[in-house]
N, C-alpha and C positions, 0 to 999 in steps of 0.2 A: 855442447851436448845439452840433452833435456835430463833434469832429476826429476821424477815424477813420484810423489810419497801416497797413494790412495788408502783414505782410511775406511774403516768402518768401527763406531762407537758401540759400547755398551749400551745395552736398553737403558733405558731410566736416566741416563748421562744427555745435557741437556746442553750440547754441542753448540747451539746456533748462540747462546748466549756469550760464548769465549771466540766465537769466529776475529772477531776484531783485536782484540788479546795475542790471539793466535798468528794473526796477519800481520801485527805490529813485533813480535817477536824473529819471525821469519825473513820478515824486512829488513832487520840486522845483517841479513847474512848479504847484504850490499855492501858490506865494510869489507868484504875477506876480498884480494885479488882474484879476479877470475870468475866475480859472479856477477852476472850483467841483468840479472830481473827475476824476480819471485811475484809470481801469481796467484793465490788462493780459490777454490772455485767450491761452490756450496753447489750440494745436489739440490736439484728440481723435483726430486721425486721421494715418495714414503714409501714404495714398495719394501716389502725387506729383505728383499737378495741384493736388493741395492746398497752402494756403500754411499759413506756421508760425507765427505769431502777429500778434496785435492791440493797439494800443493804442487804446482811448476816453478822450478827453479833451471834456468839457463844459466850456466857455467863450462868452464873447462874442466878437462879431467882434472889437472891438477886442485882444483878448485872444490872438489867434490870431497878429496883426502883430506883438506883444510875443514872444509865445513862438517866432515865427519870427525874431524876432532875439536871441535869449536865450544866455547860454552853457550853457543844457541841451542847444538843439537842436546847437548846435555841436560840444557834444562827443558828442553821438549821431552824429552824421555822422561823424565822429571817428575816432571808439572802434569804429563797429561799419559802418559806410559800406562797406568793402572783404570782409564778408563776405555781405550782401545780393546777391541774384541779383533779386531783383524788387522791387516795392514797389508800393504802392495805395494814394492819399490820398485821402481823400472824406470834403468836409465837408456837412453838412443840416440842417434846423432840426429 
């Protein structure tokens, strides 16, 4: 299956500077069974109905319960939780 986490940042929150941070963190989550690739994707665009970035993760079901109780996802909540204005999960085969 695809886990798809679509964000959109706070104003003034200065996102492009933690992308790599963010990517190197997420990349962890290649340790848990069940997760075969994480991809981060930075928008192309400053419009502002626009959101500001993506993460694709491929995994199994099973692999989705693990990484939602993981200490990646916990310090993503964390670490970056209070500067999110929006967010988008959706997951699909």
């Amino acid at each position: 299956m695809k886990h798809y986490i679509i964000l959109k940042f706070k104003d003034g929150y200065d996102y492009a500077q933690h992308t790599e941070e963010i990517s190197e963190l997420f990349n962890n989550a290649m340790e848990i069974k069940g997760v075969s690739g994480v991809r981060l994707y930075v928008s192309n665009s400053d419009l502002l109905n626009r959101y500001d970035l993506m993460i694709e993760m491929r995994m199994t079901k099973p692999a989705l319960k693990a990484f939602d109780e993981c200490w990646i996802h916990k310090k993503w909540k964390d670490d970056y939780g209070r500067y999110l204005a929006d967010k988008v999960i959706f997951d699909c085969d």
